[in-house]
N, C-alpha and C positions, 0 to 999 in steps of 0.2 A: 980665664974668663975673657972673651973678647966682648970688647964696647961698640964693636961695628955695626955701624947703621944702616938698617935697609930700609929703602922707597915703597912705596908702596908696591909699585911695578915691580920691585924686585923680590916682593915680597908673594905677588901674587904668582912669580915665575917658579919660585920656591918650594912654595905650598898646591902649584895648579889649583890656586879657586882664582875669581876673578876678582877687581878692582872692588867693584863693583859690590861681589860678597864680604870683601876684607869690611867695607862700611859699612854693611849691614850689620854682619858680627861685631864691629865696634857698637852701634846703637843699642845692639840688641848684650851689651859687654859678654861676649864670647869672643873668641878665634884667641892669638898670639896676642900678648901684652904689647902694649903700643906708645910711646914719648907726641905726646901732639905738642911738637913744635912751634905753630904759630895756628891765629884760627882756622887757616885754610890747609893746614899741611900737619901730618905724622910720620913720623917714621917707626921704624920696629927696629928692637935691637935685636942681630943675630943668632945671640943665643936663648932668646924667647923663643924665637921661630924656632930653633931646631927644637929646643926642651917641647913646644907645640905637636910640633909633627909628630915627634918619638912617644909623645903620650899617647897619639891616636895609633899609633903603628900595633898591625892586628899580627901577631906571630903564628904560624898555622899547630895546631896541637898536632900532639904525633898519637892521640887516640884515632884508633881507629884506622892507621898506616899501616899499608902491608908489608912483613915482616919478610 
């Protein structure tokens, strides 16, 4: 398990939303779990982010694939 921390920028580079959505998702407590570090700052631990993404990752069914 890595404890590696990511910025928010890194976070947003990560996941492709923006800054911008990562705060909204916080306010609204959605997106990747989050360390708020000081009042003005958070970071995200890396392996929230990926556990994050990988939950939303849509795998194509193979119904309906031509054989």
């Amino acid at each position: 398990m890595s404890h590696k921390r990511l910025s928010c920028r890194q976070t947003a580079e990560r996941t492709g939303l923006s800054e911008f959505t990562l705060a909204r998702y916080r306010a609204q407590d959605r997106g990747p779990s989050f360390v708020r570090v000081s009042r003005n700052r958070v970071e995200y631990l890396e392996d929230a982010v990926e556990a994050w993404v990988n939950a939303r990752t849509v795998r194509p069914s193979t119904e309906g694939a031509a054989a």
